[in-house]
VEXZA-281969 format. One line per field, with one value per atom (N, C-alpha, C): chain; atom name; x, y, z. Coordinates in Angstrom, 1 decimal, always signed. Layout:
BEGIN
cadena <- [A,...]
atomo <- [CA,...]
c1 <- [X,...]
c2 <- [Y,...]
c3 <- [Z,...]
This chain:
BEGIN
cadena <- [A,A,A,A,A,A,A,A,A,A,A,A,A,A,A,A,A,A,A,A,A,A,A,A,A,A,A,A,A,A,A,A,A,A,A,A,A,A,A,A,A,A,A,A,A,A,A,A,A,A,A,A,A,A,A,A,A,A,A,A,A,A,A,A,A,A,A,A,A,A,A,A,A,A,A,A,A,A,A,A,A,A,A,A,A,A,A,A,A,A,A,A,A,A,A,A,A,A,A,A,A,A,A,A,A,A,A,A,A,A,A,A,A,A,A,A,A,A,A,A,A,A,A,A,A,A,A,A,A,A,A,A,A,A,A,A,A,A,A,A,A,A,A,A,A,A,A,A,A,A,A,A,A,A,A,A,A,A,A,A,A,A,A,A,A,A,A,A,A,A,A,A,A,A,A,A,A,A,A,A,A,A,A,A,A,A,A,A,A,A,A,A,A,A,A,A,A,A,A,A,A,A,A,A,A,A,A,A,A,A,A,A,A,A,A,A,A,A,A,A,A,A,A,A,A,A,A,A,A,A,A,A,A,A,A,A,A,A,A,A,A,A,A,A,A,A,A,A,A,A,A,A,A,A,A,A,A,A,A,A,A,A,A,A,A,A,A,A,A,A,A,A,A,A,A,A,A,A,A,A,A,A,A,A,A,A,A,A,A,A,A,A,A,A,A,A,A,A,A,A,A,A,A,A,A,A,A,A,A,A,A,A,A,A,A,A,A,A,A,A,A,A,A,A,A,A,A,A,A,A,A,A,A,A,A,A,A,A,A,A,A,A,A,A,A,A,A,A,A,A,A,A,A,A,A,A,A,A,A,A,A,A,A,A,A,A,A,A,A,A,A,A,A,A,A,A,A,A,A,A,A,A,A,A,A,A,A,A,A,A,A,A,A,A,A,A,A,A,A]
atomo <- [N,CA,C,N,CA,C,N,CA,C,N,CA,C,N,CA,C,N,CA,C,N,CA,C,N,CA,C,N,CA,C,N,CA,C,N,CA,C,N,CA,C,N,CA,C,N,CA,C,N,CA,C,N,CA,C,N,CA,C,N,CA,C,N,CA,C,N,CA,C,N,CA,C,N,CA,C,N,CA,C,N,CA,C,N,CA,C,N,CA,C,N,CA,C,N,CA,C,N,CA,C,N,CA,C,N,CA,C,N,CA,C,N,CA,C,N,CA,C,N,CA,C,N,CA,C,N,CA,C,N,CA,C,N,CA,C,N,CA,C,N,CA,C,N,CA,C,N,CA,C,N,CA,C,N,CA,C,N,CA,C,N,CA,C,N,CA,C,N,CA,C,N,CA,C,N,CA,C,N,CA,C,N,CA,C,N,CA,C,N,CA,C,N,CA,C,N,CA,C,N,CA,C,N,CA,C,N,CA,C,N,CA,C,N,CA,C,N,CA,C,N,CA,C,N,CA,C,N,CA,C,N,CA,C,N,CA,C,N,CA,C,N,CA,C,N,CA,C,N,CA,C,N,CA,C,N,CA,C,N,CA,C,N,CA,C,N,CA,C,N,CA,C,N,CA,C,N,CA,C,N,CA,C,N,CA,C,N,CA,C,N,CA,C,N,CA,C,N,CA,C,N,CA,C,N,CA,C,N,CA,C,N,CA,C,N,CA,C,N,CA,C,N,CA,C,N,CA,C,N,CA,C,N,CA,C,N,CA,C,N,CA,C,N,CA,C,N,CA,C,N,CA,C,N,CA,C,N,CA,C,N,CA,C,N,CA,C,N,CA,C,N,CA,C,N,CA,C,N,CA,C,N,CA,C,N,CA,C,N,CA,C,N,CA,C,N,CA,C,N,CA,C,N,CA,C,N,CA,C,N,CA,C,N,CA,C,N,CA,C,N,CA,C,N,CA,C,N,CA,C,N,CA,C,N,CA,C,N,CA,C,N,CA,C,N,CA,C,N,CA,C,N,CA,C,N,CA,C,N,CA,C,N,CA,C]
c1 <- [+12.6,+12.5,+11.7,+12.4,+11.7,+10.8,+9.9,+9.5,+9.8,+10.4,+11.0,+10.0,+8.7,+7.9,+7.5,+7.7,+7.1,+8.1,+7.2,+7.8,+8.1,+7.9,+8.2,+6.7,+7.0,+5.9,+5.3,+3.3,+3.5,+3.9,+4.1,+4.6,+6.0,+7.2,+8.0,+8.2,+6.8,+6.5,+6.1,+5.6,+4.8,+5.9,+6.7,+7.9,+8.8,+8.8,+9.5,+8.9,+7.8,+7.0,+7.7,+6.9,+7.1,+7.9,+9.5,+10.8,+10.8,+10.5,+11.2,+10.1,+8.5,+7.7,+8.7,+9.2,+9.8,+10.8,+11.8,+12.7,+12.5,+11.5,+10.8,+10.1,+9.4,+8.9,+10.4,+11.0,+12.2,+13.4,+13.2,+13.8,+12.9,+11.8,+10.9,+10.8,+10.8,+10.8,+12.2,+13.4,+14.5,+14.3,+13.7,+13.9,+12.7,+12.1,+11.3,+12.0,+12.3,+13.1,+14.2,+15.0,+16.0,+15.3,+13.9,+13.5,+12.9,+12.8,+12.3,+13.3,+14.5,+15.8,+16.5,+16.4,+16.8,+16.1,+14.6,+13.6,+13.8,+14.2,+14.4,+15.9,+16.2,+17.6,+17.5,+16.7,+17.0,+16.0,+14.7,+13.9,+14.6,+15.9,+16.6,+17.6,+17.7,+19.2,+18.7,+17.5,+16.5,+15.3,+15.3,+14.1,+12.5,+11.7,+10.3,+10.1,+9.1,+8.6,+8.0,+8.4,+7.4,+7.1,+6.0,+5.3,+4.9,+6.4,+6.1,+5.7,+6.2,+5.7,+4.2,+3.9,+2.3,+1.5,+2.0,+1.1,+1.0,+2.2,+2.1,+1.3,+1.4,+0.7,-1.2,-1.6,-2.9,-3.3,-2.6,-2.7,-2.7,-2.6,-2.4,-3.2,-3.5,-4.6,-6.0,-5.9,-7.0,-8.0,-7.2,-7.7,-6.8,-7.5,-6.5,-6.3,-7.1,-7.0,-6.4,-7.3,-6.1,-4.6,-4.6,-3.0,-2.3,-2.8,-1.7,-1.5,-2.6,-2.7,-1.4,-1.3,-0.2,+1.2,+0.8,+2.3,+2.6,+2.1,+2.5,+3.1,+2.4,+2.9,+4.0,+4.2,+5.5,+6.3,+6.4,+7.6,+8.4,+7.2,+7.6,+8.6,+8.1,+8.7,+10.3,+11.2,+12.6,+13.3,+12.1,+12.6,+13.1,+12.1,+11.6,+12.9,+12.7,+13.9,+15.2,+15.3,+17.0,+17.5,+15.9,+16.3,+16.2,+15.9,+15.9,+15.0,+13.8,+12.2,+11.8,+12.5,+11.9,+10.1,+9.9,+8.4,+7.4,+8.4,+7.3,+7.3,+8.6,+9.2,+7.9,+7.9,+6.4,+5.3,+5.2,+3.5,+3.2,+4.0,+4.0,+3.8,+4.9,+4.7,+3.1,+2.6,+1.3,+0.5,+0.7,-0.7,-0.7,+1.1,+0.5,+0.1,+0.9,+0.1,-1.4,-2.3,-3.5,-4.2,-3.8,-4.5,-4.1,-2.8,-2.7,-3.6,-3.8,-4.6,-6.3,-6.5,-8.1,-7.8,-7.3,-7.5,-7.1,-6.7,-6.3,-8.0,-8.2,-9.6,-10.8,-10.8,-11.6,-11.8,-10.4,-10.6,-10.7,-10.4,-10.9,-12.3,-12.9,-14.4,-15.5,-14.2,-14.7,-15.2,-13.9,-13.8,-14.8,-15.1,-16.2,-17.6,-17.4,-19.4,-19.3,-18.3,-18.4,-18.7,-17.6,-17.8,-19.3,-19.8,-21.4,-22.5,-22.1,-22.8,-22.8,-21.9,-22.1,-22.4,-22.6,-23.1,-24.5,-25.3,-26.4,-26.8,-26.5,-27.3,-26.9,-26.0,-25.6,-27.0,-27.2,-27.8,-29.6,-29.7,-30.9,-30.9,-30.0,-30.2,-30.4,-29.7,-29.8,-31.5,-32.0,-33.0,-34.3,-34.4,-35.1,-35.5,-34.1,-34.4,-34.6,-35.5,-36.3,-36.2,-35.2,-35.1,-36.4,-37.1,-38.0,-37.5,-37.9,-37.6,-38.5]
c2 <- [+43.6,+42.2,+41.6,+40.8,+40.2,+38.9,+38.5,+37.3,+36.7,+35.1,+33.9,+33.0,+33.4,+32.7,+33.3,+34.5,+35.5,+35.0,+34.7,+34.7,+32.6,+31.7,+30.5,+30.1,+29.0,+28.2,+27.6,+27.4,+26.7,+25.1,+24.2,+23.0,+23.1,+23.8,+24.6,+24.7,+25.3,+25.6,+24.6,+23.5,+22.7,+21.4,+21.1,+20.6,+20.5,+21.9,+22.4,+22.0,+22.4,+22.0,+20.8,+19.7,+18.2,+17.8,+18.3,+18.0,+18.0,+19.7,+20.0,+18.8,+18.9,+18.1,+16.9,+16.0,+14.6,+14.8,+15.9,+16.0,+16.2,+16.8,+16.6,+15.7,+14.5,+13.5,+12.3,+12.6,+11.4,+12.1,+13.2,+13.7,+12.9,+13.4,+12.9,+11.4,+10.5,+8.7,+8.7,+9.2,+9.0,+9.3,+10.4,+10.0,+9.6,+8.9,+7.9,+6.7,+6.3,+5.3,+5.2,+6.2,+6.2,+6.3,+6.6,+6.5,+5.3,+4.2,+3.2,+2.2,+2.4,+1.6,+1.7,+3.0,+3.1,+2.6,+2.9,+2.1,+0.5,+0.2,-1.4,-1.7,-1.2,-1.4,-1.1,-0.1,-0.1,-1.1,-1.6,-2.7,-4.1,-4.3,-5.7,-5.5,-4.3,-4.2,-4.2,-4.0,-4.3,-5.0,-5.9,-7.0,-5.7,-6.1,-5.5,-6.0,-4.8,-4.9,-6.4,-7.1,-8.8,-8.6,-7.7,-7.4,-8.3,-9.3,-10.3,-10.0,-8.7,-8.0,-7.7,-7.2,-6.5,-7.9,-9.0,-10.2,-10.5,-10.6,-11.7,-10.9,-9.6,-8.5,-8.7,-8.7,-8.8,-10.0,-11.1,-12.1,-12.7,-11.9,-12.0,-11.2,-9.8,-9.2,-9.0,-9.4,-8.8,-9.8,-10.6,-11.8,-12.8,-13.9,-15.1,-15.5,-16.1,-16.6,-15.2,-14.5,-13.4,-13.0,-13.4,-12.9,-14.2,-15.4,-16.5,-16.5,-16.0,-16.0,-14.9,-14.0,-12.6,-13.2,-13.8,-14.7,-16.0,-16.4,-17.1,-16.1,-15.6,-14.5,-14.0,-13.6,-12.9,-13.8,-15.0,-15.3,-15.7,-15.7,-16.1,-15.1,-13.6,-12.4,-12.7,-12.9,-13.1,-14.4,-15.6,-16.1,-16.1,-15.8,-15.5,-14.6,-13.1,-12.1,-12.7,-13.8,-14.3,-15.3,-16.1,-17.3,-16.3,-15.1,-14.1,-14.0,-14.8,-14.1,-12.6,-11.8,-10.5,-10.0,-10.5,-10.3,-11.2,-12.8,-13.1,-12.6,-11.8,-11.7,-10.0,-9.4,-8.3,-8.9,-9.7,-10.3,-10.8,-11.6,-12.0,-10.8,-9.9,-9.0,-8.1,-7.7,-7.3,-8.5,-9.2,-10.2,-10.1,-10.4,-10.0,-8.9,-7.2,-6.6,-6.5,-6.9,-7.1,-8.1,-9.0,-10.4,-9.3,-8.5,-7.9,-6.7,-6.1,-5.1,-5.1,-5.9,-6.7,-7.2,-8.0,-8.7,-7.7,-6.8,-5.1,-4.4,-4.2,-3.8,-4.4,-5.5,-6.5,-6.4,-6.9,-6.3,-5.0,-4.1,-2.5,-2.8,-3.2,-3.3,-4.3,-5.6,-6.3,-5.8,-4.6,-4.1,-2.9,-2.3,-1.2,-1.9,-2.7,-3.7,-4.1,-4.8,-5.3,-3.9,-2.6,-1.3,-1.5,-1.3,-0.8,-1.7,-3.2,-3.9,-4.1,-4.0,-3.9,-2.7,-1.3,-0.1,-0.3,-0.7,-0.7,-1.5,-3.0,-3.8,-3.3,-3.5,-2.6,-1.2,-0.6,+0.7,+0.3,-1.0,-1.4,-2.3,-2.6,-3.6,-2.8,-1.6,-0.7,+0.0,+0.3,+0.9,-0.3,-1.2,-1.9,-3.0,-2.5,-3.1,-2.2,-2.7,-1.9,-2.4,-1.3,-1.6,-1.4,-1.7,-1.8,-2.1,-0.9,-0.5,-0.7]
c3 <- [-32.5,-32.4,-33.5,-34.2,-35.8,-35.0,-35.6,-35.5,-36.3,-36.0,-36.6,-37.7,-37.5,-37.9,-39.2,-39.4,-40.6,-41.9,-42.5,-44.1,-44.3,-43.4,-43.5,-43.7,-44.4,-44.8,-43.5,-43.6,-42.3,-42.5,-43.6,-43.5,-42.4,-42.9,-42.3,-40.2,-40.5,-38.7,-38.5,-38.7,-38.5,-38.1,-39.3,-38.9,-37.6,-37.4,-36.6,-34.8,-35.2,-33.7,-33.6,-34.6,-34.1,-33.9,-34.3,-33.9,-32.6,-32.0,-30.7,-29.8,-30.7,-29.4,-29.3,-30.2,-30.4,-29.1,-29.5,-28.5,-27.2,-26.5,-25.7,-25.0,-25.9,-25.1,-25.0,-25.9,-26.2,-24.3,-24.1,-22.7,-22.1,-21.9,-20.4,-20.3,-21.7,-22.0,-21.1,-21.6,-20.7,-19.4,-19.0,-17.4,-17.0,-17.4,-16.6,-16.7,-17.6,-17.5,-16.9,-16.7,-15.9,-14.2,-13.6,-12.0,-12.2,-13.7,-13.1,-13.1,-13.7,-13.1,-11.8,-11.7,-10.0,-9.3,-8.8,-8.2,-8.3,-9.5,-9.4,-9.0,-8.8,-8.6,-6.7,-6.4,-4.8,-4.3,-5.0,-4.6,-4.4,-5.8,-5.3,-4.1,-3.9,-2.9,-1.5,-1.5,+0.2,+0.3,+1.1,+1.1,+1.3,+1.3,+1.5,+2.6,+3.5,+4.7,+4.7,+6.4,+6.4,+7.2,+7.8,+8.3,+9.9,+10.4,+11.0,+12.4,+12.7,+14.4,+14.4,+13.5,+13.4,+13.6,+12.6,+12.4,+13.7,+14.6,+16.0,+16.7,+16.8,+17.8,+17.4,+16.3,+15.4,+16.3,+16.6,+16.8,+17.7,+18.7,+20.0,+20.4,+20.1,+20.2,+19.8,+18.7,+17.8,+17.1,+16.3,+15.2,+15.2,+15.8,+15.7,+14.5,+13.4,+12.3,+11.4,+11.2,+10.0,+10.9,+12.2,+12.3,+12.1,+11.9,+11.5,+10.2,+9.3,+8.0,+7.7,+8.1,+8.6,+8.4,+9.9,+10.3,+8.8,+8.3,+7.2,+6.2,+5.6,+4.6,+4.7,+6.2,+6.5,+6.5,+6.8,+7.3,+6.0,+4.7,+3.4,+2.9,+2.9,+2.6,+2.3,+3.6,+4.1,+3.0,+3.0,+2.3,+0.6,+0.6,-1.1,-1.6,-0.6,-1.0,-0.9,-0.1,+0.0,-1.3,-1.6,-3.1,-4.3,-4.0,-5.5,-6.3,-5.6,-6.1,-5.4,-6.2,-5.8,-6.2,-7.1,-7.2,-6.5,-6.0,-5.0,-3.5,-3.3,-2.1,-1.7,-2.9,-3.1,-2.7,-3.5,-3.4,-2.2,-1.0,-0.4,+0.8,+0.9,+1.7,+1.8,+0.5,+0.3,+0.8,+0.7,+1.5,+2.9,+3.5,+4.9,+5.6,+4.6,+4.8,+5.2,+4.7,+3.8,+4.9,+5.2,+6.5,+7.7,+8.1,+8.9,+9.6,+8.2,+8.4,+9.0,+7.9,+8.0,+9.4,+10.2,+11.2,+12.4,+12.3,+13.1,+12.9,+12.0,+12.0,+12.6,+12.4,+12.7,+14.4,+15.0,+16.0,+16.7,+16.3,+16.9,+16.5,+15.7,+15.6,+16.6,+17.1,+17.4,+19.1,+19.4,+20.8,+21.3,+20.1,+20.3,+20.2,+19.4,+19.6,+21.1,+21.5,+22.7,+23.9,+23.5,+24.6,+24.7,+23.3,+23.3,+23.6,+23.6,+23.9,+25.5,+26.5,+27.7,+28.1,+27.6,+28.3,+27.9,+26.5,+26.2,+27.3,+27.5,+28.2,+29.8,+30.1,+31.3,+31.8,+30.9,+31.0,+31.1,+30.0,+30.1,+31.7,+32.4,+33.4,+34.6,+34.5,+35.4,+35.4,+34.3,+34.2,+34.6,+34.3,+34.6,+36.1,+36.9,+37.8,+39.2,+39.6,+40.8,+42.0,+43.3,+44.7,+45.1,+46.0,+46.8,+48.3,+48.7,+50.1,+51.2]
């Protein structure tokens, strides 16, 4: 087995690298660019989540104000994607996300202060109050 490299100049080798690197980044440039045409291409062919069940449920359960904020956002989603603003039909969906979530958290937070605030005082009313028999 000869090596290919013996006897060539390193300008030569040097060359040679940077071709194959070239040819190599010039492959991987193509297929990124070819997963970010597809990705755009399945983004316009399906509207984005509008998150409009979560909002009414947030909203009914959880956080009045961030689930109407929810329910606005969403309801924009459907529209936007149907006039052909796909980037507002995105942005839109991220926000209700976003009012959705916050106002979902809010309340599971709002529900455990309340657990703990009726066992604490609960527990202090119990302790402090004395039958006399």
């Amino acid at each position: 087995m000869t090596n290919r490299l013996v006897g060539r100049s390193p300008a030569l080798i040097v060359q040679g690298f940077l071709f194959w690197k070239l040819r190599i980044l010039k492959s991987i440039n193509y297929t990124l660019m070819n997963q970010d045409y597809q990705q755009q291409q399945y983004q316009q062919n399906f509207p984005p989540k509008n998150w409009l069940v979560e909002s009414i449920l947030v909203t009914l359960f959880c956080c009045l104000p961030l689930g109407i904020v929810g329910i606005v956002f969403a309801a924009q989603v459907n529209s936007k994607f149907a006039a052909g603003d796909h980037a507002g039909a995105i942005s839109a969906s991220k926000d209700a996300g976003k009012f959705t979530k916050i106002g979902f958290w809010l309340g599971i937070a709002q529900l455990i202060i309340g657990i703990l605030w009726v066992f604490f005082l609960g527990g202090l009313a119990i302790l402090s109050h004395r039958n006399y028999f």
